[in-house]
MOPAC internal coordinates of N, CA, C and O (Angstrom, degrees):
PM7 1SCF
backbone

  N    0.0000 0     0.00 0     0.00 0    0    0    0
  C    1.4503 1     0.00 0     0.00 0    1    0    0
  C    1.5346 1   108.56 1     0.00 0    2    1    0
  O    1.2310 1   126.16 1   -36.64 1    3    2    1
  N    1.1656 1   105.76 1   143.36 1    3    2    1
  C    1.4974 1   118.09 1  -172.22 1    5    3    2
  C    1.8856 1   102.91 1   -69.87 1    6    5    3
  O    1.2310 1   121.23 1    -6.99 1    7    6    5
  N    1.5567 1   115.24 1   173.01 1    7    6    5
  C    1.3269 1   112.94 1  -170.27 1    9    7    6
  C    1.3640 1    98.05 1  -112.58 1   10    9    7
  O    1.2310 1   133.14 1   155.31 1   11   10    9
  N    1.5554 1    92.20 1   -24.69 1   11   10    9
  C    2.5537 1    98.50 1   177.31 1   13   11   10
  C    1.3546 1    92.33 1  -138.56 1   14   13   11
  O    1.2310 1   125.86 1   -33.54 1   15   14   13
  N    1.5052 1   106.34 1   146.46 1   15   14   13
  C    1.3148 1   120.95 1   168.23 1   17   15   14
  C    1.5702 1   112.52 1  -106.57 1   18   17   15
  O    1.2310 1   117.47 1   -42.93 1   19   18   17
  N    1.1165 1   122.42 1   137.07 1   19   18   17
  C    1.3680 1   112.49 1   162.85 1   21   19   18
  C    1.7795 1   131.84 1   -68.73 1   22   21   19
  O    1.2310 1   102.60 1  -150.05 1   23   22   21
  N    0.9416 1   149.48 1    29.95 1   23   22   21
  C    1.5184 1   134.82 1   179.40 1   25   23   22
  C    1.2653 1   126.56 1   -60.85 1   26   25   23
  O    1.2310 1   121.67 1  -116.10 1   27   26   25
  N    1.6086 1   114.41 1    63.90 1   27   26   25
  C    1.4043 1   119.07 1  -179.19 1   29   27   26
  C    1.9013 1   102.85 1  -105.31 1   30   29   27
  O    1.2310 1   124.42 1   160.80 1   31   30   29
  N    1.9349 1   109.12 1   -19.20 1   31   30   29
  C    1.2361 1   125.08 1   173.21 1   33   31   30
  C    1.3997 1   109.73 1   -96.25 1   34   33   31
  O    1.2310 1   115.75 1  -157.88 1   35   34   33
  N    1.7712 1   125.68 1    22.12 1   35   34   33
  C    1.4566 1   120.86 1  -154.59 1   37   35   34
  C    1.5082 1    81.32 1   -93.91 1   38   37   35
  O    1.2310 1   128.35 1   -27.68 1   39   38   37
  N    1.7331 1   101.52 1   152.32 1   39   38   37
  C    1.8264 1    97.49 1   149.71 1   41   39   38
  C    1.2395 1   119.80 1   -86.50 1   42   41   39
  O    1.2310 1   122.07 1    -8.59 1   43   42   41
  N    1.5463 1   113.64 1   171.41 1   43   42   41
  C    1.2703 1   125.27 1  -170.51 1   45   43   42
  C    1.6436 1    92.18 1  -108.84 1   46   45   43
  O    1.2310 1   134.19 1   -38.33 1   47   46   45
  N    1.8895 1    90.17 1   141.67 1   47   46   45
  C    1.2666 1   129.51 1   167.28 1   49   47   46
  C    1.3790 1   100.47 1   -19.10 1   50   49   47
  O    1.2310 1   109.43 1   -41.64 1   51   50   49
  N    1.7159 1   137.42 1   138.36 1   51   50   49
  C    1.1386 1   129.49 1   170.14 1   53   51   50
  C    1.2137 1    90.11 1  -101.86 1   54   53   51
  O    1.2310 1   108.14 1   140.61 1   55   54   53
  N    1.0823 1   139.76 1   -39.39 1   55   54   53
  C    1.5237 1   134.99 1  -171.36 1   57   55   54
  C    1.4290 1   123.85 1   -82.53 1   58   57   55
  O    1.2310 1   126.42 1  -154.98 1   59   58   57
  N    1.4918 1   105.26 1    25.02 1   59   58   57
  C    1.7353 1   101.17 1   176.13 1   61   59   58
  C    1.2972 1   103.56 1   -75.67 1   62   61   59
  O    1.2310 1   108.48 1   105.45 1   63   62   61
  N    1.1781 1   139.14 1   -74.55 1   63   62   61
  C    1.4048 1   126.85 1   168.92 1   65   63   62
  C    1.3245 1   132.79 1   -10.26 1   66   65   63
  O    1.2310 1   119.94 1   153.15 1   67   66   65
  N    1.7367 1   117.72 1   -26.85 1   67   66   65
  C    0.9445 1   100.22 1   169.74 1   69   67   66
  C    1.6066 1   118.96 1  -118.00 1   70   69   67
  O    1.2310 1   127.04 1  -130.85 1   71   70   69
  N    1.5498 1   104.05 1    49.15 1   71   70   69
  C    2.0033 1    98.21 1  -174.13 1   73   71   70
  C    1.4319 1    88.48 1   -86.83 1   74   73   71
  O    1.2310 1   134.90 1    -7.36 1   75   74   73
  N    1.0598 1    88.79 1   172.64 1   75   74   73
  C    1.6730 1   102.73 1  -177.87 1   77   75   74
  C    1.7450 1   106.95 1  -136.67 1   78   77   75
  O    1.2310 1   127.73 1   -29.64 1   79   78   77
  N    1.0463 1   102.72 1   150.36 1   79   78   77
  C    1.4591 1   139.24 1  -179.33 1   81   79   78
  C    1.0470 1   119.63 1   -83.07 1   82   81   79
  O    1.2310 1   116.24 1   -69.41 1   83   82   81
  N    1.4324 1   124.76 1   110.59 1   83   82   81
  C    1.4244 1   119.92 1  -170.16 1   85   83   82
  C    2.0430 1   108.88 1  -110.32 1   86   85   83
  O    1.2310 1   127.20 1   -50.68 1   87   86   85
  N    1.5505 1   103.76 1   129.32 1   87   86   85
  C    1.3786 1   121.00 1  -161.44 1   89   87   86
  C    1.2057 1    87.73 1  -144.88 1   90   89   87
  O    1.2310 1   136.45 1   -16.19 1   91   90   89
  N    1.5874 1    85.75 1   163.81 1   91   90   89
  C    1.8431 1   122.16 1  -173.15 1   93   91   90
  C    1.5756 1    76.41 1  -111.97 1   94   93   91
  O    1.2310 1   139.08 1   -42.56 1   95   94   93
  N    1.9787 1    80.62 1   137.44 1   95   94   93
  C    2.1442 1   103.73 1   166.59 1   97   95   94
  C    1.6992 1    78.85 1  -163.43 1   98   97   95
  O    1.2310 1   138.82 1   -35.03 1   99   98   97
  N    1.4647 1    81.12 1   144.97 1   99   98   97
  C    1.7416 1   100.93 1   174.53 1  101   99   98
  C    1.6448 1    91.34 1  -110.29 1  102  101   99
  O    1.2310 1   131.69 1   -42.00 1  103  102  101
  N    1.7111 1    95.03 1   138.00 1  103  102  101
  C    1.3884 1   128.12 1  -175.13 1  105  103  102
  C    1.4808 1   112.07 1  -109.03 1  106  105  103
  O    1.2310 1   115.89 1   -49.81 1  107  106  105
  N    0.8528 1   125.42 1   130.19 1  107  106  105
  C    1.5616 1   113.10 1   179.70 1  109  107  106
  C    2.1800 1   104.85 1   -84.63 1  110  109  107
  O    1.2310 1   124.89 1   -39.96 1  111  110  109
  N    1.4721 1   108.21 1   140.04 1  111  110  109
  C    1.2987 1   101.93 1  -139.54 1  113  111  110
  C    1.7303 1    94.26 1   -79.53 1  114  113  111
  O    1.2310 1   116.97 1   160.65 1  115  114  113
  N    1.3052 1   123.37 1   -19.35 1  115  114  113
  C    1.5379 1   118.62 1   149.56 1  117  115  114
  C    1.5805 1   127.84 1     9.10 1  118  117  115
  O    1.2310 1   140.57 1   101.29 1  119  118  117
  N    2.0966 1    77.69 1   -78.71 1  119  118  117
  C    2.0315 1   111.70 1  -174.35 1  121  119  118
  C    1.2648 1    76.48 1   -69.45 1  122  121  119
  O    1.2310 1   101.26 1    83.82 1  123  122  121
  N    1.3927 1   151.72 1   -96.18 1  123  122  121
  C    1.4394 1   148.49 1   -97.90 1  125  123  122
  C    1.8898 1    95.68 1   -85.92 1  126  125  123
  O    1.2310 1   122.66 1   146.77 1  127  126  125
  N    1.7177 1   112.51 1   -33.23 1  127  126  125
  C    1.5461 1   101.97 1   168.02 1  129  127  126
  C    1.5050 1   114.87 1   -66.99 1  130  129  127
  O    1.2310 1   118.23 1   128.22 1  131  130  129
  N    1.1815 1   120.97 1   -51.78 1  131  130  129
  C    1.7557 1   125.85 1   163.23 1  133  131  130
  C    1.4939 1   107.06 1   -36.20 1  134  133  131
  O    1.2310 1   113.51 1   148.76 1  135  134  133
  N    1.2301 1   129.88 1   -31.24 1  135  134  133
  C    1.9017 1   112.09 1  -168.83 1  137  135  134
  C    1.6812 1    94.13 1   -96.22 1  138  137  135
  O    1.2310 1   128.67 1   151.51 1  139  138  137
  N    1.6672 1   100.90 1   -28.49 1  139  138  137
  C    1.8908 1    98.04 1  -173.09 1  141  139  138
  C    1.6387 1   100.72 1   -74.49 1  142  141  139
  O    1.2310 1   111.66 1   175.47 1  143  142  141
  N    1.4010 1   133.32 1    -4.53 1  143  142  141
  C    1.3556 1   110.72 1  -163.78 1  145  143  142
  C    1.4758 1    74.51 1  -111.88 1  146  145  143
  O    1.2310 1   100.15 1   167.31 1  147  146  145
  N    1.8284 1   153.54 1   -12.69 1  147  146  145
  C    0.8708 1   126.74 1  -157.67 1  149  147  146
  C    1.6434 1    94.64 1   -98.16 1  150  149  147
  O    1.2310 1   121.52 1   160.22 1  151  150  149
  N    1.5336 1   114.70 1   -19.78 1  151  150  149
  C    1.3604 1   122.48 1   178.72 1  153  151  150
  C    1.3348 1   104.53 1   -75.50 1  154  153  151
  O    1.2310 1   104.77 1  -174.63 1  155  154  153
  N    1.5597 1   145.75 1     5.37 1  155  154  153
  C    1.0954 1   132.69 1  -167.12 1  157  155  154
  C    1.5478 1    90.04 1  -121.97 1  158  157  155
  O    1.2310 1   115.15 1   140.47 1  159  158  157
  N    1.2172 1   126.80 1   -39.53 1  159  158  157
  C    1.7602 1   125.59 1   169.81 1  161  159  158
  C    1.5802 1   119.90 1   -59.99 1  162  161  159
  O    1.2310 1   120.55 1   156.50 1  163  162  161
  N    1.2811 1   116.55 1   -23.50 1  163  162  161
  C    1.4649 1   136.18 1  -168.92 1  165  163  162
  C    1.7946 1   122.44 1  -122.07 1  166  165  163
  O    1.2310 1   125.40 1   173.54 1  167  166  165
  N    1.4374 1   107.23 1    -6.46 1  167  166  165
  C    1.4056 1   113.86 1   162.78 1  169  167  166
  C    1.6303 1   102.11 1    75.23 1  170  169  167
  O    1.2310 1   114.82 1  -177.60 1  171  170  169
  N    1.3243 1   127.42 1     2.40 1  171  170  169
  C    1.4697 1   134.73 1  -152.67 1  173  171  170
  C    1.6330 1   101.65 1  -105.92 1  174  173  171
  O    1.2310 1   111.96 1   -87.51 1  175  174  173
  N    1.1609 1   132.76 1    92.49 1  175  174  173
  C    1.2879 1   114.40 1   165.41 1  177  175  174
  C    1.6756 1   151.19 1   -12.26 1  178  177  175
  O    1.2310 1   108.58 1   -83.19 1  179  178  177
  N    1.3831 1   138.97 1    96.81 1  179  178  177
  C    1.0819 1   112.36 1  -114.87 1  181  179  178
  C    1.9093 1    90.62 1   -94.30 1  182  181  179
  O    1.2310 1   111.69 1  -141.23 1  183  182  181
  N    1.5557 1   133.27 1    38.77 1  183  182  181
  C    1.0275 1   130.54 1   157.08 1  185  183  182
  C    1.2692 1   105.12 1  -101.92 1  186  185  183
  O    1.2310 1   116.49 1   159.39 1  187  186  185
  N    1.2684 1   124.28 1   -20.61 1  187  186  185
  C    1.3048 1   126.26 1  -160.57 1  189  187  186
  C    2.0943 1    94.24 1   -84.82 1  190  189  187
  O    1.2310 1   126.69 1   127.02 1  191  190  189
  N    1.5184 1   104.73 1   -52.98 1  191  190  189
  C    1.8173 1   105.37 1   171.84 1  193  191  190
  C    1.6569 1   106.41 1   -52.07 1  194  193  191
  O    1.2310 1   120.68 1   133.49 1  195  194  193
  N    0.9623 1   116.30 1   -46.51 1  195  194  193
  C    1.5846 1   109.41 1  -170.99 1  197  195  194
  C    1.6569 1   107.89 1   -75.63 1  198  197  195
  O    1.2310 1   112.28 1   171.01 1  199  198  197
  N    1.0873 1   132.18 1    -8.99 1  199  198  197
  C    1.4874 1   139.84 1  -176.02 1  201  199  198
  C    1.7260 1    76.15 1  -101.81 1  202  201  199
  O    1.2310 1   105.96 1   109.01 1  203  202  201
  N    0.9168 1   143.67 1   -70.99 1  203  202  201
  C    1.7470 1   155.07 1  -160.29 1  205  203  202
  C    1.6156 1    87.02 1   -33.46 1  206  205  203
  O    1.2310 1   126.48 1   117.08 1  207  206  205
  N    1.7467 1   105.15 1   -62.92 1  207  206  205
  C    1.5052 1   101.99 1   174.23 1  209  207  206
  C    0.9103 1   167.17 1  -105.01 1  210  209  207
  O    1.2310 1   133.59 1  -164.85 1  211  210  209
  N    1.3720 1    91.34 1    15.15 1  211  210  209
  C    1.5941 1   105.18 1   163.56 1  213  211  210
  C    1.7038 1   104.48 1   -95.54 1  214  213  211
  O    1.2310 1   107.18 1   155.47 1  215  214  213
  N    1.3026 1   141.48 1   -24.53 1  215  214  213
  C    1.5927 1   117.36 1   148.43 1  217  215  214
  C    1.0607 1   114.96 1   -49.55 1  218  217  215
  O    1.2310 1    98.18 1   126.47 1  219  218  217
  N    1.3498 1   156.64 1   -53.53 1  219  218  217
  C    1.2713 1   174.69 1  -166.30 1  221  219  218
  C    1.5338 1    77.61 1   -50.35 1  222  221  219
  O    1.2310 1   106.03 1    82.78 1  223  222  221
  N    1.2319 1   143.53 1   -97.22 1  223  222  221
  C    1.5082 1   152.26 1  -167.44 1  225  223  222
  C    1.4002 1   106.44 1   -49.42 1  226  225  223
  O    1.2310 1   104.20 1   133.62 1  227  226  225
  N    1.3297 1   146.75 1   -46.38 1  227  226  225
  C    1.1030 1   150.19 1   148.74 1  229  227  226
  C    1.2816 1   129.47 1   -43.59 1  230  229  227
  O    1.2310 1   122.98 1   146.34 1  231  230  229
  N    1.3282 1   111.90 1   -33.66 1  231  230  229
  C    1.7440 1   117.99 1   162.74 1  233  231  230
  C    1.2854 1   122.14 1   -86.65 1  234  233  231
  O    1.2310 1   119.03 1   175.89 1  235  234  233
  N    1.2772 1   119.45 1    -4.11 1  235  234  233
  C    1.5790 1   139.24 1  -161.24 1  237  235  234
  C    1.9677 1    84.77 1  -110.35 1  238  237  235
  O    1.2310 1   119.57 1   131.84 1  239  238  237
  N    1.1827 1   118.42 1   -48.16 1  239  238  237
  C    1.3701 1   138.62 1  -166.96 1  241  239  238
  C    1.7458 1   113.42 1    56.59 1  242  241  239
  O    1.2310 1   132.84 1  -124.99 1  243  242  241
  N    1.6262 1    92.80 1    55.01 1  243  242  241
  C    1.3443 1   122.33 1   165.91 1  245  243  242
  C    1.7926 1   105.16 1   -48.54 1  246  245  243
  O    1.2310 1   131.50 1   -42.24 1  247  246  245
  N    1.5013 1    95.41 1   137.76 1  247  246  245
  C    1.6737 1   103.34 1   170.02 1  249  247  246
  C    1.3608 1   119.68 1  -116.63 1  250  249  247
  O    1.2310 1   126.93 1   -41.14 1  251  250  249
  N    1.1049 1   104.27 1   138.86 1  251  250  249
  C    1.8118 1   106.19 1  -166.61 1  253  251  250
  C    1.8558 1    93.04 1   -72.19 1  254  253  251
  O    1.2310 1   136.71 1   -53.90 1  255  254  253
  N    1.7227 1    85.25 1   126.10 1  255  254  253
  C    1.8780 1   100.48 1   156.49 1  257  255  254
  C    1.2880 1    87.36 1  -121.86 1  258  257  255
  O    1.2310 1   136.66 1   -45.90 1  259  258  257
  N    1.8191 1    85.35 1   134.10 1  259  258  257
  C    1.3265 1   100.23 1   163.76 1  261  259  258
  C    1.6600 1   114.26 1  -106.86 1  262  261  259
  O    1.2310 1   114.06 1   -10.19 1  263  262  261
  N    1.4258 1   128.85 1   169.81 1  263  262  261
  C    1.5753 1   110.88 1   148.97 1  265  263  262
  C    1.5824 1   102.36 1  -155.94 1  266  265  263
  O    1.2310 1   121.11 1   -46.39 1  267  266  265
  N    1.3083 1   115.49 1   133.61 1  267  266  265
  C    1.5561 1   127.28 1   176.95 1  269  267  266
  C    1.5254 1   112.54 1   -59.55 1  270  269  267
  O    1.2310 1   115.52 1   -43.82 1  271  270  269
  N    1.2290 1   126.11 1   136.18 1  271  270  269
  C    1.0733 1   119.19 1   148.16 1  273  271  270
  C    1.0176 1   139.36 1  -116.99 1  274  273  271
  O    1.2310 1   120.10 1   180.00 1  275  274  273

């Protein structure tokens, strides 16, 4: 094994853009049963569908309507 490597010709990470950031958000457990029963029909982890959709809304650059009832 070498003692220096060169990576001044290395490529760059294609996937830096997409690491992700891990944070605390309170879910009301409703949404979080709705993503676990949609993760159990779809084999998809259900942090991984709810991260799926909120980029999905963010790349779309969806605007929150709200309406009271």
């Amino acid at each position: 094994m070498r003692e220096e490597y060169d990576f001044s010709n290395g490529r760059k990470n294609p996937y830096v853009k997409k690491m992700k950031k891990q944070i605390t958000i309170n879910i009301d457990s409703d949404t979080i049963d709705f993503f676990k029963e949609q993760s159990e029909a779809s084999g998809i982890p259900y942090q991984t569908l709810i991260n799926l959709y909120l980029s999905d809304c963010a790349k779309q650059k969806k605007q929150l309507q709200m309406t009271w009832e």
